[in-house]
DSSP file (Angstrom, degrees, kcal/mol; ACC not computed):
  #  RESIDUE AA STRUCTURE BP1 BP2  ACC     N-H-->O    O-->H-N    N-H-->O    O-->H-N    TCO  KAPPA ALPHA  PHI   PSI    X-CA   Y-CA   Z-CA
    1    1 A X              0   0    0      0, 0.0     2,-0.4     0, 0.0   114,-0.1   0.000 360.0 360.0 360.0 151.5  120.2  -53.9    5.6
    2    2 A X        -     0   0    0    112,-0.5   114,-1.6     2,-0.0     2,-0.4  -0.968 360.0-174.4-139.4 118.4  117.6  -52.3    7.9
    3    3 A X  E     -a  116   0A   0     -2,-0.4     2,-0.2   112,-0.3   114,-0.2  -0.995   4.1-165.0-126.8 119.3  115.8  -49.4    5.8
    4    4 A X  E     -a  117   0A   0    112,-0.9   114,-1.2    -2,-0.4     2,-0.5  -0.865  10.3-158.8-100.7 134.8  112.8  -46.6    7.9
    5    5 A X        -     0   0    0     -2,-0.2     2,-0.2   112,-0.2   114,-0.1  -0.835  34.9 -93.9-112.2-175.8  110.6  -44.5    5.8
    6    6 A X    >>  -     0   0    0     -2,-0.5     3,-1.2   112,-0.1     4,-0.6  -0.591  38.7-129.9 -85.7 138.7  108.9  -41.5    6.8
    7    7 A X  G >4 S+     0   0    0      1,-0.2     3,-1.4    -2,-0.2    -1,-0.1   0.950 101.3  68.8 -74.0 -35.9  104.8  -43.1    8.0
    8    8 A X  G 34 S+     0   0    0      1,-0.3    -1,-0.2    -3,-0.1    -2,-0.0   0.787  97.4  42.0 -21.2 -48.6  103.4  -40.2    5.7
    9    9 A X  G <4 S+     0   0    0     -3,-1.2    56,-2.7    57,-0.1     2,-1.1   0.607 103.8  85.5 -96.1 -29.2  104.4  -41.5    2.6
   10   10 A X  E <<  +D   64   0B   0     -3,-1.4    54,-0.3    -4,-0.6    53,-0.1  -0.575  42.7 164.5 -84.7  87.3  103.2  -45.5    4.0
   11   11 A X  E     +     0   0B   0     52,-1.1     2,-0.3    -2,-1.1    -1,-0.1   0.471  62.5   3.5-108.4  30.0   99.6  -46.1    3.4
   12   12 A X  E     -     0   0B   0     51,-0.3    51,-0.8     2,-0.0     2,-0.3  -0.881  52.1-150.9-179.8 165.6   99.3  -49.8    3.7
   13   13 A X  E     -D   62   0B   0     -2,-0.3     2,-0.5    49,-0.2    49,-0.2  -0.759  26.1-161.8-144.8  70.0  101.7  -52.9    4.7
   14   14 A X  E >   -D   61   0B   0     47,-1.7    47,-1.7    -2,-0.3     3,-1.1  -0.552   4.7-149.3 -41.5  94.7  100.5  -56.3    2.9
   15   15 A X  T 3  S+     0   0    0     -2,-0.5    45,-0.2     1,-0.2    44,-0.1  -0.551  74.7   6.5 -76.0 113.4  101.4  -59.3    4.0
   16   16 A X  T 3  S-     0   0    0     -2,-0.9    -1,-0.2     1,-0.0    43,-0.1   0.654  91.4-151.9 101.6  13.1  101.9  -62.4    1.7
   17   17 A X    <   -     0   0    0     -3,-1.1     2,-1.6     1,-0.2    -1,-0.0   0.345   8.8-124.1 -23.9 141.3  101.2  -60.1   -1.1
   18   18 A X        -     0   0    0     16,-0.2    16,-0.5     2,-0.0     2,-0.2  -0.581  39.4-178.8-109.0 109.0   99.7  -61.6   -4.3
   19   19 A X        -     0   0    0     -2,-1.6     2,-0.5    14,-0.1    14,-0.2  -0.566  22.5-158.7 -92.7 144.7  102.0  -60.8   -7.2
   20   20 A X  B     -H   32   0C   0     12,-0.8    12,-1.9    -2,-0.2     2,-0.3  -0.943  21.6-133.1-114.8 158.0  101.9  -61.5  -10.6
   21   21 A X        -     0   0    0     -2,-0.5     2,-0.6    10,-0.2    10,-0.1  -0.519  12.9-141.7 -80.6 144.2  104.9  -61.4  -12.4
   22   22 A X    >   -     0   0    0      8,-0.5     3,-0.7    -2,-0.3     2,-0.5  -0.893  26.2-115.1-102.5 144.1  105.1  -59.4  -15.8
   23   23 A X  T 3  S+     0   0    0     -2,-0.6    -1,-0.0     1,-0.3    -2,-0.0  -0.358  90.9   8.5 -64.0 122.5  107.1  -60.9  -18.5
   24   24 A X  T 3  S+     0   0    0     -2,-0.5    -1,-0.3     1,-0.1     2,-0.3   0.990  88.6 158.9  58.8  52.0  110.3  -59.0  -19.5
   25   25 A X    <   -     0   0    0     -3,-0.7    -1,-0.1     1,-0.3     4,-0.1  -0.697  45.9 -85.5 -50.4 118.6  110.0  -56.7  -17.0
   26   26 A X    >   -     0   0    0     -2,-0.3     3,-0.7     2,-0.1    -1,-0.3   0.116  45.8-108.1 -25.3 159.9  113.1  -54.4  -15.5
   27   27 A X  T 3  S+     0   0    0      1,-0.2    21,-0.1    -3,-0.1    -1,-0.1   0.939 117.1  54.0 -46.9 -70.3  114.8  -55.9  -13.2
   28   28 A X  T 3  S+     0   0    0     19,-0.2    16,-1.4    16,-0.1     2,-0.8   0.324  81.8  86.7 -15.6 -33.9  113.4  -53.8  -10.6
   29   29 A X  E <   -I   43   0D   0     -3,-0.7    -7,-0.3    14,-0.2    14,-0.2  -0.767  51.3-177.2-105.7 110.0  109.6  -54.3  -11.2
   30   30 A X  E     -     0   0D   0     12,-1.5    -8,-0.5    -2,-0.8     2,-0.3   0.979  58.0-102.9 -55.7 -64.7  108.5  -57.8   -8.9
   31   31 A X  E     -I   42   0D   0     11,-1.9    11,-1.4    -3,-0.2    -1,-0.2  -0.970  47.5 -39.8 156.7-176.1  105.3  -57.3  -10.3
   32   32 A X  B     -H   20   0C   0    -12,-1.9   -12,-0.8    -2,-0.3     2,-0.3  -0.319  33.5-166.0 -81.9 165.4  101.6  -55.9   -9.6
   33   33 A X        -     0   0    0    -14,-0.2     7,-2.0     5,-0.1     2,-0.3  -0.983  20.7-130.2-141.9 148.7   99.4  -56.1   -6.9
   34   34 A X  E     -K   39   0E   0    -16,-0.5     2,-0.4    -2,-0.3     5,-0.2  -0.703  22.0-175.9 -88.2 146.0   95.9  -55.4   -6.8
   35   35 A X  E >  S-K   38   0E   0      3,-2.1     3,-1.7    -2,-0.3     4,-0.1  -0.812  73.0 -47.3-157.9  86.6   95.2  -53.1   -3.9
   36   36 A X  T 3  S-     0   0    0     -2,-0.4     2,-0.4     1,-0.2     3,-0.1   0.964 124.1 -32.8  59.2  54.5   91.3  -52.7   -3.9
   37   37 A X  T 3  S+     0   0    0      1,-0.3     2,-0.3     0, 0.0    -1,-0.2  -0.083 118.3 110.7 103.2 -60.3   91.0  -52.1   -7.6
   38   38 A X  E <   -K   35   0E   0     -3,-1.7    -3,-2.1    -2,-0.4     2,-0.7  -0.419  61.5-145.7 -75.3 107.2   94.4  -50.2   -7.8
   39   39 A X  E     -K   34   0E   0     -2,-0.3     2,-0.5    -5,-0.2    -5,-0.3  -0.946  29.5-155.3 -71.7 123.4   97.1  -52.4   -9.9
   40   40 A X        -     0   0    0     -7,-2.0    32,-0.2    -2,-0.7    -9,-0.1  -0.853  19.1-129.5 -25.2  70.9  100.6  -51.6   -8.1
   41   41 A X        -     0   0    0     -2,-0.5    31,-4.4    91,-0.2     2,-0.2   0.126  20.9-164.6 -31.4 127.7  104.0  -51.7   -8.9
   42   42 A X  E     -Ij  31  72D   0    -11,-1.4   -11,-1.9    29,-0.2   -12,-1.5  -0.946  11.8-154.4-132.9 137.4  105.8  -53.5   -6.6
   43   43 A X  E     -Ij  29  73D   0     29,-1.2    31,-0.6    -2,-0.2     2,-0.3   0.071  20.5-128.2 -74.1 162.9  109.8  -52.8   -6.8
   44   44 A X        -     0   0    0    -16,-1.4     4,-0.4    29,-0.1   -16,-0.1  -0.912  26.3-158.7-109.0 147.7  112.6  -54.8   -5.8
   45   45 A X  S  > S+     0   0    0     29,-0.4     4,-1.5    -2,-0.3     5,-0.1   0.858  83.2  69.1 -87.9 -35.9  114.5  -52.3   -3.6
   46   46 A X  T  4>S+     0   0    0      1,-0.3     5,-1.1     2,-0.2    -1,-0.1   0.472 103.5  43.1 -45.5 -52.3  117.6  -53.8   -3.8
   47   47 A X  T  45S+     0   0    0      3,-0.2    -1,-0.3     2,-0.1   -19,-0.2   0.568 102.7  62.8 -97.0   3.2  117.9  -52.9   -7.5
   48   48 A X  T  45S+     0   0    0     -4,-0.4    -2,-0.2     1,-0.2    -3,-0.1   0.955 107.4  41.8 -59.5 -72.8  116.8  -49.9   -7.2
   49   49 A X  T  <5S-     0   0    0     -4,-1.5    49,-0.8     1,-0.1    -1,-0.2   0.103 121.5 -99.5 -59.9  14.2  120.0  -49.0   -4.8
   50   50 A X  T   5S+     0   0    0      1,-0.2    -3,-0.2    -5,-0.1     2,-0.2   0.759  83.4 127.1  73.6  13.4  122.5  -51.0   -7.1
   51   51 A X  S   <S-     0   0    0     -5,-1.1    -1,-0.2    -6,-0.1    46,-0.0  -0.634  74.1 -71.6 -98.1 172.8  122.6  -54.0   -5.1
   52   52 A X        -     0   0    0     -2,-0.2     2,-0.3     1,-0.1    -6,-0.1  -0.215  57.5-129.0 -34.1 133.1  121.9  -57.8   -6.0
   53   53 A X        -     0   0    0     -6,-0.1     2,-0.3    -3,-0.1    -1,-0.1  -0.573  26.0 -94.8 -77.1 143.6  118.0  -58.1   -6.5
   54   54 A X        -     0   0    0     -2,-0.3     4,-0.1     1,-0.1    -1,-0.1  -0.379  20.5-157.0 -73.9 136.8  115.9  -60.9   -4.6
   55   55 A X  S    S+     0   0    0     -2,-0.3     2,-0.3     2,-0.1    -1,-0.1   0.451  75.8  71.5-101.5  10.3  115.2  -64.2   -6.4
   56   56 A X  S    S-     0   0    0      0, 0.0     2,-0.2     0, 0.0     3,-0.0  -0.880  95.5 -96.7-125.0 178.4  112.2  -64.7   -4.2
   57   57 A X        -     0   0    0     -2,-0.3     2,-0.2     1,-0.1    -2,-0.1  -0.484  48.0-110.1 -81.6 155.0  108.9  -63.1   -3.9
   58   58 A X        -     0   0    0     -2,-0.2    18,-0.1     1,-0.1    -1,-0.1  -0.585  17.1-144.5 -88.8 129.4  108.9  -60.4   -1.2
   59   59 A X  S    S+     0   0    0     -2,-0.2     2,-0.2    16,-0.2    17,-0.2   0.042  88.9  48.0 -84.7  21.7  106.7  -61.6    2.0
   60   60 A X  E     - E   0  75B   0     15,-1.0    15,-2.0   -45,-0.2     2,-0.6  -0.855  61.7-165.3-116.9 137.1  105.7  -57.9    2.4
   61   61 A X  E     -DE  14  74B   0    -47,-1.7   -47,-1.7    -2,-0.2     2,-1.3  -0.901  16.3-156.3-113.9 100.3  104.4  -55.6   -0.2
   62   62 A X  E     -D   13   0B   0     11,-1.5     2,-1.7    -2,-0.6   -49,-0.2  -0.643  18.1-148.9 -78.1  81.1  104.8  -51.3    1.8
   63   63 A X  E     -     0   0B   0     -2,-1.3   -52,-1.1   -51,-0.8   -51,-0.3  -0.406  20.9-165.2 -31.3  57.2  102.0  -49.7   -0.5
   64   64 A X  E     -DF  10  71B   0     -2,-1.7     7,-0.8     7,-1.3     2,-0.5  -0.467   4.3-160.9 -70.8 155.2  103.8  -46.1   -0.4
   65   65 A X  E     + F   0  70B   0    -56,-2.7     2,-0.4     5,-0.2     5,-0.2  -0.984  17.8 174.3-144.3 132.8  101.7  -42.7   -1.6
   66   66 A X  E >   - F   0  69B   0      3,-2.5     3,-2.1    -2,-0.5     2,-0.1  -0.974  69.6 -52.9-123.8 108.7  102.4  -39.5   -2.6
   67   67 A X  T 3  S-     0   0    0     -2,-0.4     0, 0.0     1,-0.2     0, 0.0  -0.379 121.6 -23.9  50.2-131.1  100.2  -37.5   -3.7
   68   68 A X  T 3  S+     0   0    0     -2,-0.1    67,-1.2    -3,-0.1     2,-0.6   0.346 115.9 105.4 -88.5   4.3   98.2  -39.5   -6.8
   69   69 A X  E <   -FG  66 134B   0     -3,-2.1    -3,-2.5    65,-0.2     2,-0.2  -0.696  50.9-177.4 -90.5 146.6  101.6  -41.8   -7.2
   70   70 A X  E     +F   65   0B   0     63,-1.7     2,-0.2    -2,-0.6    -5,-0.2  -0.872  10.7 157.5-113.4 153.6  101.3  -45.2   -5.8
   71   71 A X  E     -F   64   0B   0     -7,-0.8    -7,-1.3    -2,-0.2   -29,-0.2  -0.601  25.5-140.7-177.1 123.0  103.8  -47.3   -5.8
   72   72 A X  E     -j   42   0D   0    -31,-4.4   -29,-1.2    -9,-0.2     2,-0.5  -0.270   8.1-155.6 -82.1 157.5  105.0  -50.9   -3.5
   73   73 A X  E     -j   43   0D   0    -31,-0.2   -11,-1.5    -2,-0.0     2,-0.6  -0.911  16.1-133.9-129.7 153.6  108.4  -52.1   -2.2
   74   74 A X  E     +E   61   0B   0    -31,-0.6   -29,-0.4    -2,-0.5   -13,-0.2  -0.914  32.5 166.6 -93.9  94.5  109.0  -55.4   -1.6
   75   75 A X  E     -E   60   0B   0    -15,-2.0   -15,-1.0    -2,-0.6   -16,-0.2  -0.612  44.9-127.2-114.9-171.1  110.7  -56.1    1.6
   76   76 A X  S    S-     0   0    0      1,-0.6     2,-0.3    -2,-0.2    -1,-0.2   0.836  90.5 -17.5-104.3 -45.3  111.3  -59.6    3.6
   77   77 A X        -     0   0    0    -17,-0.1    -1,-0.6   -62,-0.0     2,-0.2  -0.927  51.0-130.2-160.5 172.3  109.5  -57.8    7.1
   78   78 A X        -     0   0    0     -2,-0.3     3,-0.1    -3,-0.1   -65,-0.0  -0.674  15.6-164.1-123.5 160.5  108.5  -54.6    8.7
   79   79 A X        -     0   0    0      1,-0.3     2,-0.4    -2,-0.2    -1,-0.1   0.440  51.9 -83.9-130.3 -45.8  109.8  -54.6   12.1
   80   80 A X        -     0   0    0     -3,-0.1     2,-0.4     2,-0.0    -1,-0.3  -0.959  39.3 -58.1 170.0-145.3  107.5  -51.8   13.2
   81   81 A X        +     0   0    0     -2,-0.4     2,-0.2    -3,-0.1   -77,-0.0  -0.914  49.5 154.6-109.3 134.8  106.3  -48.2   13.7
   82   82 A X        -     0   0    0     -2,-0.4     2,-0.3     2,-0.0    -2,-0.0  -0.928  44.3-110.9-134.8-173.7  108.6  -46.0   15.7
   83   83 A X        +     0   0    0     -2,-0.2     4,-0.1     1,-0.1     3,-0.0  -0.919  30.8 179.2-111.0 158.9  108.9  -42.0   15.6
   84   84 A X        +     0   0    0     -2,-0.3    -1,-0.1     2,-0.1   -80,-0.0  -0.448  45.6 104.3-153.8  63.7  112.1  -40.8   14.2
   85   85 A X  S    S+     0   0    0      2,-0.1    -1,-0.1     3,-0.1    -2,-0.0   0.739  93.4  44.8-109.3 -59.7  112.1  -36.7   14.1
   86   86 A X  S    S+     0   0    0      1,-0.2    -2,-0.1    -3,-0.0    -3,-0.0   0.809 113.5  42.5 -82.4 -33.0  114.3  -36.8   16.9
   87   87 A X  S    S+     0   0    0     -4,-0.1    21,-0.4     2,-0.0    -1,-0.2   0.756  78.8 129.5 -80.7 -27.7  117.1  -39.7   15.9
   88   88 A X        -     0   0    0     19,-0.1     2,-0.5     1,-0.1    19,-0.2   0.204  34.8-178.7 -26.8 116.0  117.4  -38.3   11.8
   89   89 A X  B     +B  106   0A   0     17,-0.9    17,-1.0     1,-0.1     3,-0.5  -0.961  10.3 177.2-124.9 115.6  121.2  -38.0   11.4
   90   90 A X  S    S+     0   0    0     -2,-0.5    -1,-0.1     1,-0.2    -2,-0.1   0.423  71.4  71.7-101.6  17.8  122.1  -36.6    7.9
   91   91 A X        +     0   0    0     15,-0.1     2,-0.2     2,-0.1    -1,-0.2  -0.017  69.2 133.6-108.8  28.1  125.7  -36.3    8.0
   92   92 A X        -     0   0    0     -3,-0.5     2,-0.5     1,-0.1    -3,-0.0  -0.613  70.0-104.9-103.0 130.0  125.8  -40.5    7.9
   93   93 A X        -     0   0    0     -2,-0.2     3,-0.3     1,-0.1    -1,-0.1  -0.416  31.9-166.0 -56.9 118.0  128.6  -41.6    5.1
   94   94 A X    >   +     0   0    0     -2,-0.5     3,-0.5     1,-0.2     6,-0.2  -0.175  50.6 118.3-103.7  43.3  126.5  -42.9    1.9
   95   95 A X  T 3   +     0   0    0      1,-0.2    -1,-0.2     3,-0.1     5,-0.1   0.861  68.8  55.1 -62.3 -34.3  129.8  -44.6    0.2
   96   96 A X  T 3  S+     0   0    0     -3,-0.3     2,-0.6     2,-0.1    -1,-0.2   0.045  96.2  85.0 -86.2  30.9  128.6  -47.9    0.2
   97   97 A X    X   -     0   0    0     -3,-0.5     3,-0.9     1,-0.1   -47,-0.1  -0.952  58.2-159.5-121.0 115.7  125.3  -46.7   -1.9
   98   98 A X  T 3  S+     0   0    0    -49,-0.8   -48,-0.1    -2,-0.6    -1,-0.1   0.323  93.4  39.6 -96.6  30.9  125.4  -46.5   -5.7
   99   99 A X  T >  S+     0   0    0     -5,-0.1     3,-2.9   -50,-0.1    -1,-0.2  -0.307  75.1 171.7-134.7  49.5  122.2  -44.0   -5.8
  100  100 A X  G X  S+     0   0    0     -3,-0.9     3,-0.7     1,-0.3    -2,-0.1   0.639  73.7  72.4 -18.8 -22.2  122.8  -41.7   -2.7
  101  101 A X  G 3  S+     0   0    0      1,-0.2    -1,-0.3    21,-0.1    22,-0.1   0.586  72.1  90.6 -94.7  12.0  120.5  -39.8   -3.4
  102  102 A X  G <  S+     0   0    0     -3,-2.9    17,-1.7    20,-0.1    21,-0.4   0.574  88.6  41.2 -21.2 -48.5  118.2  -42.7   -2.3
  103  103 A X  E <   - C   0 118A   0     -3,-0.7    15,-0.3    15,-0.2    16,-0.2  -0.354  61.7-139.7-114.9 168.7  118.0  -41.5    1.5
  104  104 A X  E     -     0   0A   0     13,-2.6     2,-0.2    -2,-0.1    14,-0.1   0.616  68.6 -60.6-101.2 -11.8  117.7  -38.8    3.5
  105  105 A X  E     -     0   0A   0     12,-0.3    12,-0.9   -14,-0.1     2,-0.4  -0.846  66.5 -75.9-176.0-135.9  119.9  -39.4    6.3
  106  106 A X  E     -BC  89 116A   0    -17,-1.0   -17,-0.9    10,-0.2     2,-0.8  -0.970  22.2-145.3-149.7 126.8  119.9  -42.3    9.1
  107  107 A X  E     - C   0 115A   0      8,-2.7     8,-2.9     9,-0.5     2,-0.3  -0.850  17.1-134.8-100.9 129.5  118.2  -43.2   11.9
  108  108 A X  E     - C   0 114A   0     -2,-0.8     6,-0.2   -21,-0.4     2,-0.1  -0.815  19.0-178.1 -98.4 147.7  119.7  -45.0   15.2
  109  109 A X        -     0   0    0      4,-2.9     3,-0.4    -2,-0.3     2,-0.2  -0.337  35.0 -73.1-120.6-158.1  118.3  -47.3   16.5
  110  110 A X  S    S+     0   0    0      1,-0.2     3,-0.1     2,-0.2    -1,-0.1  -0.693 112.3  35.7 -99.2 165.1  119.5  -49.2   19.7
  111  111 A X  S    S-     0   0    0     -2,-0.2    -1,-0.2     1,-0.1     3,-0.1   0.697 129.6 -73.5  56.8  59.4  122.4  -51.4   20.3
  112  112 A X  S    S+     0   0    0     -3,-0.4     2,-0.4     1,-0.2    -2,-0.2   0.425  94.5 138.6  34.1  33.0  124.4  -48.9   17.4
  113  113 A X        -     0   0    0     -3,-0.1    -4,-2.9    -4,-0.1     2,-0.2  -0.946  39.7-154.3-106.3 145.2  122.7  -50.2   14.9
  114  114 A X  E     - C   0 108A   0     -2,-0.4     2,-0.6    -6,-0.2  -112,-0.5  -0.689  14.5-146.6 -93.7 128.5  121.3  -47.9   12.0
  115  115 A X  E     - C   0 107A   0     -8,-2.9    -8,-2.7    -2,-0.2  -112,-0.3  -0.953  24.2-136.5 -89.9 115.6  118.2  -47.7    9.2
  116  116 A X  E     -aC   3 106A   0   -114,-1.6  -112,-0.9    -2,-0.6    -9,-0.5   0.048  31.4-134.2 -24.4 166.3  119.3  -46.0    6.0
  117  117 A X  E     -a    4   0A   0    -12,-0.9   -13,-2.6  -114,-0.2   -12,-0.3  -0.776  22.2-128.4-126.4 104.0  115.7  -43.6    5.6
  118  118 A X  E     - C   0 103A   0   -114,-1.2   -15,-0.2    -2,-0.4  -112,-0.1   0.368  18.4-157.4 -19.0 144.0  114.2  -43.6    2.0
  119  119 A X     >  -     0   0    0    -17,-1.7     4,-1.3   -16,-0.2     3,-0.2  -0.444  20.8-177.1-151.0  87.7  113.4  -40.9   -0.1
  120  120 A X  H  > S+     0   0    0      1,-0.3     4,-2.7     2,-0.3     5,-0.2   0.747  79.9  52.8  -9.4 -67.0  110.9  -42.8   -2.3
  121  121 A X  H  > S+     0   0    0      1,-0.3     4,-1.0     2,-0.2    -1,-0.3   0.784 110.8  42.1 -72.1 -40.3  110.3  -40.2   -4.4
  122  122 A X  H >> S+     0   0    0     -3,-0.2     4,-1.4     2,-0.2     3,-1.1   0.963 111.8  57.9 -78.8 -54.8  114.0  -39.2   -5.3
  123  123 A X  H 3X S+     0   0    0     -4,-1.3     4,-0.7   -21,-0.4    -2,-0.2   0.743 101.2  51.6 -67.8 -42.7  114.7  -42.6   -5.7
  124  124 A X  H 3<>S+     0   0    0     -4,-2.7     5,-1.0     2,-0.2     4,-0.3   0.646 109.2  57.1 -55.9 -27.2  111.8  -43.2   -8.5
  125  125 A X  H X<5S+     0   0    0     -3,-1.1     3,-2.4    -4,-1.0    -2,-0.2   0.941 102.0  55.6 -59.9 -80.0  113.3  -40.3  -10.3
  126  126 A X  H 3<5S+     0   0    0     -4,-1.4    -2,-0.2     1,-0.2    -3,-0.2   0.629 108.2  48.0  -6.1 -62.7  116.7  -41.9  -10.5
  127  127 A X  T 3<5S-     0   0    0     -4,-0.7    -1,-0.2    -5,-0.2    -2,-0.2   0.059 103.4-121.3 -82.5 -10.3  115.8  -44.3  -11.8
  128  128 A X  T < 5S+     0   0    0     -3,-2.4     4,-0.2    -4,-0.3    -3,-0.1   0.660  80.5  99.0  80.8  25.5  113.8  -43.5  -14.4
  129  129 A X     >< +     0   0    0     -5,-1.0     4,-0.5    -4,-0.1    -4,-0.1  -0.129  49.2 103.3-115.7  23.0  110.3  -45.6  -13.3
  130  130 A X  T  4  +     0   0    0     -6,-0.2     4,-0.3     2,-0.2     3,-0.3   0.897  69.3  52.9 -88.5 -40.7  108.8  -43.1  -12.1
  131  131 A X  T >4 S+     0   0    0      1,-0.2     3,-3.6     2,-0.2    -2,-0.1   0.999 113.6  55.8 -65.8 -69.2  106.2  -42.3  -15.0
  132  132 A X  T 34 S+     0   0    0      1,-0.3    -1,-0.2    -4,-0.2   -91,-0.2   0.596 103.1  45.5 -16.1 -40.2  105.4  -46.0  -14.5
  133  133 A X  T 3< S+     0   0    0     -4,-0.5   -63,-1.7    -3,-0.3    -1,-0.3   0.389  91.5 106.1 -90.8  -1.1  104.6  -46.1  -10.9
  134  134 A X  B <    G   69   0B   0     -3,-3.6   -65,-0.2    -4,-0.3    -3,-0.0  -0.546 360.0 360.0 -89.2 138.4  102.4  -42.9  -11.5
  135  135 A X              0   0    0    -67,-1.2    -1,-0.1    -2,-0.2   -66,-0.1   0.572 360.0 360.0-111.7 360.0   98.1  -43.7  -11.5
């Protein structure tokens, strides 16, 4: 699945992250990262949305921020930067999602294929991690 957030919300993209794992943990929580100082949830995304979780450690940690919440996703790669004001489609069917309220719409990209676009911040509410991810 090919997922865009909005670059506001992104303020760093670690590669190779070094996690530790916490013991009896959610499902959801990979584990910290230190980021200067700053410990960091980083999430599995994958449970977040209701899907199968990843049985390996994520080869990127996206260090998103809002305001004083901090708070990591764990993806396999970033593919890049593009600008996406213009492509934002919200009318895209979100049957195959079991937290819809995940996203905000869809971006296309070229050859039809589509990115889901986060909404971080709804999506830690859902889910009921939010006070957790908070610094």
């Amino acid at each position: 699945m090919l997922w865009a957030l909005p670059r506001l919300w992104v303020r760093e993209v670690i590669r190779q992250p070094r996690l530790t794992r916490i013991p009896n943990a959610a499902a959801e929580l990979q584990g910290l990262i230190n980021l200067r100082g700053i410990l960091v949830p980083v999430l599995d995304l994958a449970v977040l949305l209701g899907l199968p979780g990843s049985t390996t450690a994520p080869a990127v940690a996206i260090c998103l921020q809002q305001g004083r919440q901090l708070v990591g996703l764990g993806a396999r790669r970033v593919l890049g930067l593009r600008p996406m004001s213009a492509g934002l489609q919200r009318d895209v069917p979100v049957s195959a999602l079991a937290q819809p309220q995940a996203w905000c719409g869809a971006l296309t990209l070229e050859q039809g294929l589509w990115a889901g676009v986060l909404n971080w911040p709804d999506l830690l509410k859902s889910s009921g991690i939010e006070e957790a991810a908070s610094t």
